[in-house]
C-alpha positions in Angstrom: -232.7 -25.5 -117.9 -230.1 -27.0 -115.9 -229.3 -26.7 -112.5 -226.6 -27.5 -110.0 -226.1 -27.6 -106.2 -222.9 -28.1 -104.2 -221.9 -31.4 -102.6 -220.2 -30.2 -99.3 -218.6 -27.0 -98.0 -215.2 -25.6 -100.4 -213.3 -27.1 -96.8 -213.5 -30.8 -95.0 -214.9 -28.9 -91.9 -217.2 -26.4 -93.6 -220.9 -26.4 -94.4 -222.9 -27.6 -97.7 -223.2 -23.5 -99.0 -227.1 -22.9 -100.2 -225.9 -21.9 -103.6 -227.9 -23.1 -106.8 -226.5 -22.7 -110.0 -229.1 -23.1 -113.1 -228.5 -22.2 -116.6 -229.8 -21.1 -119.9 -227.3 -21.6 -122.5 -224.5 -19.6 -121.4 -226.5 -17.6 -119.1 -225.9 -18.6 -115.7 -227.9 -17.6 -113.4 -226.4 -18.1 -109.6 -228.7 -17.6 -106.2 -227.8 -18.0 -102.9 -230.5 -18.8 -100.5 -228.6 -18.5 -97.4 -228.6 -14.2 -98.0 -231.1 -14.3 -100.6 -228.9 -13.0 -103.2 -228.6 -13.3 -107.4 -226.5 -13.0 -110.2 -226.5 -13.0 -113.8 -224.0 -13.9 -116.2 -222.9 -15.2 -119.4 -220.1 -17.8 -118.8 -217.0 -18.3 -121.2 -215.6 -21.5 -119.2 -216.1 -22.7 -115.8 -212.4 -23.3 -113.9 -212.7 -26.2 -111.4 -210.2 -25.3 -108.9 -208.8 -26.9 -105.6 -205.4 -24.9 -103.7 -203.9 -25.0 -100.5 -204.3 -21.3 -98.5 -203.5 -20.9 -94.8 -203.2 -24.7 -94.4 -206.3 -25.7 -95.9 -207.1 -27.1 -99.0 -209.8 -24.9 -100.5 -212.0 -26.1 -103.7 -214.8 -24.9 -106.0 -215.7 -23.2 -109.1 -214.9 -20.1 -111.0 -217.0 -18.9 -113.8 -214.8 -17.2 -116.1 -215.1 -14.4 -119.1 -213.8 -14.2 -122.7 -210.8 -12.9 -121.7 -210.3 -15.5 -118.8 -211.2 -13.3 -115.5 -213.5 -14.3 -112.7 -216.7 -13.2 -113.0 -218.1 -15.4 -109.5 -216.4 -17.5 -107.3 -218.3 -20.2 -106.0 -216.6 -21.9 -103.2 -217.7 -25.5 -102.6 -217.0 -29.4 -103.4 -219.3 -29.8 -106.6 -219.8 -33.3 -107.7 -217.6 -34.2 -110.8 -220.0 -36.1 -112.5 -222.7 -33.5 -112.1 -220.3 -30.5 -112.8 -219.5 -32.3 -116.6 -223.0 -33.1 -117.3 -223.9 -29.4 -116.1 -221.3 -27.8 -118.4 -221.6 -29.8 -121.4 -225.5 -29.3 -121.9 -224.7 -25.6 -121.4 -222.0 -25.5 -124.0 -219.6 -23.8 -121.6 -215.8 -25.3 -121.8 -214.7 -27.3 -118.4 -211.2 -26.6 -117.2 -210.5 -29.0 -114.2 -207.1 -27.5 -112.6 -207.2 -29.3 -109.4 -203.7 -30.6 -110.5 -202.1 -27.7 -111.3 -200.0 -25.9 -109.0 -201.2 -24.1 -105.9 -199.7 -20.8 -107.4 -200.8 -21.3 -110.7 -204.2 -21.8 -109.7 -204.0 -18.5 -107.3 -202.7 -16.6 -109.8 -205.8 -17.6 -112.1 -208.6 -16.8 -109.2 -207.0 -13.1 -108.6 -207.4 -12.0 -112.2 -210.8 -10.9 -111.5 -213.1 -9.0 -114.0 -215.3 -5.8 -113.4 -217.9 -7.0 -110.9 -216.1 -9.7 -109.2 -218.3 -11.5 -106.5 -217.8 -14.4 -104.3 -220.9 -16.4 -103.6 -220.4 -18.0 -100.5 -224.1 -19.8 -100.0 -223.8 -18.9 -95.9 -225.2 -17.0 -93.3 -223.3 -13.9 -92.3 -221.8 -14.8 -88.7 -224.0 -13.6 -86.0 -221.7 -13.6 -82.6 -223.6 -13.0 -79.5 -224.3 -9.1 -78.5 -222.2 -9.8 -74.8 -219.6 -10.6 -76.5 -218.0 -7.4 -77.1 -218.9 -5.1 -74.2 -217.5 -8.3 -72.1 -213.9 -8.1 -74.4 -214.0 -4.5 -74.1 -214.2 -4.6 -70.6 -211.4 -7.1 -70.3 -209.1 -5.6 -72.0 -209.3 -2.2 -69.8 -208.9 -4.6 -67.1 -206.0 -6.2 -68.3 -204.4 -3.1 -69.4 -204.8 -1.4 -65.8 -203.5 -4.8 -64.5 -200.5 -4.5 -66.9 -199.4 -1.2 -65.6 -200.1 -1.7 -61.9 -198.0 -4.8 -62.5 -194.9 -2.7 -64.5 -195.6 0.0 -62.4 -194.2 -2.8 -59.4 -191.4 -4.3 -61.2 -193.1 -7.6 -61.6 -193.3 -8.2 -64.9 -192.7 -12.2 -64.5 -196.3 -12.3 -63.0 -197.6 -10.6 -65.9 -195.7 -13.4 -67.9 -197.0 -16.1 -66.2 -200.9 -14.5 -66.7 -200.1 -14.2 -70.0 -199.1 -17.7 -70.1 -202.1 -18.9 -68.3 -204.3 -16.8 -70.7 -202.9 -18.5 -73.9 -203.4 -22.0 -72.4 -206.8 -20.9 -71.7 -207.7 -20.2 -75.2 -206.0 -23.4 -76.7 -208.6 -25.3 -74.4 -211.8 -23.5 -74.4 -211.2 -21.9 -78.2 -212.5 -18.5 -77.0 -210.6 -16.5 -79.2 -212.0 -13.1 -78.0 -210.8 -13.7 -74.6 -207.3 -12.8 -76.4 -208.2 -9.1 -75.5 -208.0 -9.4 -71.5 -204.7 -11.5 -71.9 -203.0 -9.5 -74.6 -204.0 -5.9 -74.0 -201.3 -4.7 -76.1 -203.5 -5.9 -79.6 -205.8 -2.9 -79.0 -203.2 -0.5 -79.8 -200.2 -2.8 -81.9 -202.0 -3.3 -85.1 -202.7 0.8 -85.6 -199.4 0.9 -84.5 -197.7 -1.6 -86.9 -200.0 0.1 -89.6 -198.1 3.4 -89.1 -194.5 1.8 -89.0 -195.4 0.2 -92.7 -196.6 3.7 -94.2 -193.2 4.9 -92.5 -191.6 2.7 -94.2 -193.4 2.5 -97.7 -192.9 7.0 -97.5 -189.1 6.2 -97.4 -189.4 3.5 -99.9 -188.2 0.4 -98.5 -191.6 -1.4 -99.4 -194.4 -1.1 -101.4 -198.1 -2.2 -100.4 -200.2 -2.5 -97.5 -199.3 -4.8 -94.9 -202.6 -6.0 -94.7 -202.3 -7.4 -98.3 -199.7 -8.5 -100.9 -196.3 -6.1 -100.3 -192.9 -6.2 -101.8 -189.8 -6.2 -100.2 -186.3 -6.9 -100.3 -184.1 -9.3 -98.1 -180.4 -8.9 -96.7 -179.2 -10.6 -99.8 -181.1 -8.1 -102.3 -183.2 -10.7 -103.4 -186.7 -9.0 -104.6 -189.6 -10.7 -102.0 -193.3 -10.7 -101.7 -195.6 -11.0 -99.0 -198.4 -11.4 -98.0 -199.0 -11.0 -94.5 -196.3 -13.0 -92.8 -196.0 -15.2 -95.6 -193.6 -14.9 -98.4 -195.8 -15.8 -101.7 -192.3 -15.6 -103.9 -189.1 -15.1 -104.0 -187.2 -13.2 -107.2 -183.6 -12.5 -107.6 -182.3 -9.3 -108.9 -179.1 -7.5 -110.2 -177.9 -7.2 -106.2 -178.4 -10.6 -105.7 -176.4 -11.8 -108.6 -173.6 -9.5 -108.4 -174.8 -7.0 -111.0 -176.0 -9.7 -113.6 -179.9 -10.3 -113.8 -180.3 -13.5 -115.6 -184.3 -14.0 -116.0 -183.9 -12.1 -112.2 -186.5 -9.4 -111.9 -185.4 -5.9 -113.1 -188.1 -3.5 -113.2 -191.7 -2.5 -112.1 -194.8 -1.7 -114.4 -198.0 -0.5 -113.3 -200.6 -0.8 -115.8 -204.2 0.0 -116.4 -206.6 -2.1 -118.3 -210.4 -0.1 -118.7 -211.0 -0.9 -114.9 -208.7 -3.0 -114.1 -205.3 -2.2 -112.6 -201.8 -3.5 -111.2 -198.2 -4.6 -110.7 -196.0 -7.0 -113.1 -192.9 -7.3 -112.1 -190.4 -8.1 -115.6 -186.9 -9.1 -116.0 -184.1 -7.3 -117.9 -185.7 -8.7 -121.2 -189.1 -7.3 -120.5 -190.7 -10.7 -119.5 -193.4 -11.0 -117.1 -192.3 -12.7 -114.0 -194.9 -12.3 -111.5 -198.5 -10.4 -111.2 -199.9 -9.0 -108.4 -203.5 -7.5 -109.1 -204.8 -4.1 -107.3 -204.3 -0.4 -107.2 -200.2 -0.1 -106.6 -199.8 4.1 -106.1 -197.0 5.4 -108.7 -195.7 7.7 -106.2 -194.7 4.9 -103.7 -193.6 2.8 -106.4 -191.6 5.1 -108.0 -189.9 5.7 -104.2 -189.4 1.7 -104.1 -188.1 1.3 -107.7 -185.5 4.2 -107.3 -184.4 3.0 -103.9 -183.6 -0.4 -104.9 -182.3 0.2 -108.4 -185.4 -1.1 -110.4 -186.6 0.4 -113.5 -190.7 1.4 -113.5 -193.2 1.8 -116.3 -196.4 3.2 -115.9 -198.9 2.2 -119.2 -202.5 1.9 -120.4 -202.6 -1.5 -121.9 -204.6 -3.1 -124.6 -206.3 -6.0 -124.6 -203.8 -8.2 -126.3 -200.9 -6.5 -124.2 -203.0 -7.1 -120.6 -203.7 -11.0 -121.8 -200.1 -11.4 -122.6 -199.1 -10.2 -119.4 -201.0 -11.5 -116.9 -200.9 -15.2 -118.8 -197.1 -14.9 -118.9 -197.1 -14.1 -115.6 -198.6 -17.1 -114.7 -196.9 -19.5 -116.1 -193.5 -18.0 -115.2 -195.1 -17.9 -111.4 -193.4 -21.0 -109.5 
């Protein structure tokens, strides 16, 4: 039986995880020790990976199915030399894609089978009990403060606390002092959430803000977010005056046994981009028809979800 234990943490700054990887032929058998949790599988490939995401550069290995899909993600800088060895007395095919494209590689880790799970190998964060009843308080405080101080006209002193308040946290790296010095986040994000379902009920985006969302800009090109960040960027019919050329032209929703989600295809019916997840039909049929974008809503077979989502990744840039 073979077995196999992280080098360092899947980022420069982060711990070794406790995660043990053994195997018995193709069974793979993965336990981590810092929550004392196990799982079982039979591997198809193993997909060393090693992307870019929020300004990091995040590594570690996927253990994939027949059909390609994540089974478990196991975060962590694995020894190369090790990893081989591991995988070639297993029988289980090595795909090293630390030089393939940030997207590409992205792309690869969100096609996740039924069962997904991310084995992280470290304690659950355990912040201090004060902590909250102390933010809580603060940010009553600082919201009485805030309307004493509108209430008086003197909203440059407010500034200048909030100025002082930011500095403080760039020194001391208390993040959840943020609450007394911005008062306004206990009630903006509930707020922003209800201007995005305003706007996904009259169609001018489809998602959550909270994860991948589409969208389009002044010049009609078709965008996608996630977050504040713009993952891609399409052109459509608007944005070339009428004429598609490979742009994107359409939506299709699909459903796979268990698995669901978007594909956005050209005029020719090619895959340009997939986004995994439950997409609702009624809010994308209120995008689509808003923006002139033709939508299909199918149950798949296997050979038509593998051509998708594989087409779709390649044509991601």
């Amino acid at each position: 039986m073979n077995q196999l234990v992280p080098l360092a943490g899947a980022t420069a700054d982060s711990r070794r995880p406790q995660t043990v990887l053994t195997s018995d032929g193709r069974t793979l058998t993965v336990l981590d020790n810092a929550l004392g949790h196990s799982v079982r599988v039979t591997a198809a490939g193993l997909y060393r990976y090693r992307c870019d995401f929020n300004g990091s550069s995040v590594q570690g290995v996927a253990v994939l199915d027949e059909d390609g899909l994540v089974l478990v993600d196991l975060p962590g800088d694995w020894n190369d030399p090790d990893l081989e060895l591991f995988a070639r007395e297993a029988g289980i095919p090595l795909m090293d894609a630390r030089s393939h494209p940030a997207a590409r590689v992205r792309a690869a880790l969100a096609g996740r089978a039924p069962g997904w799970q991310r084995l992280r190998g470290l304690p659950r964060p355990t912040p201090a009990a004060w902590r909250k009843p102390v933010a809580i308080c603060a940010g009553v405080v600082g919201i009485g403060l805030m309307i004493y101080l509108a209430s008086t006209g003197m909203w440059f002193a407010w500034r200048g606390l909030s100025s002082i308040g930011r500095l403080l946290l760039d020194v001391v790296e208390a993040k959840w002092l943020m609450v007394a010095f911005s008062p306004a986040l206990l009630v903006i994000r509930p707020i922003l959430a209800r201007v995005q379902r305003g706007r996904i009920r009259k169609g001018a985006v489809l998602g959550a803000s909270g994860g991948p969302y589409l969208g389009l800009d002044s010049m009609g090109r078709l965008r996608i977010f996630h977050g504040n960040d713009t993952i891609a960027t399409l052109h459509t019919e608007e944005s070339r005056g009428g004429e598609s050329r490979g742009g994107a032209s359409s939506l299709l929703l699909y459903r796979y046994e268990d698995l669901t989600g978007l594909v956005i295809l050209d005029r020719a019916g090619r895959p340009l981009h997939h986004l995994p997840g439950r997409w609702p039909p009624e809010d994308a049929h209120r995008f689509a028809q808003r923006h002139n974008l033709g939508l299909g809503v199918h149950r798949v077979s296997r050979e038509e979800y593998l051509t998708l989502t594989e087409t779709a990744k390649d044509a991601t840039p």
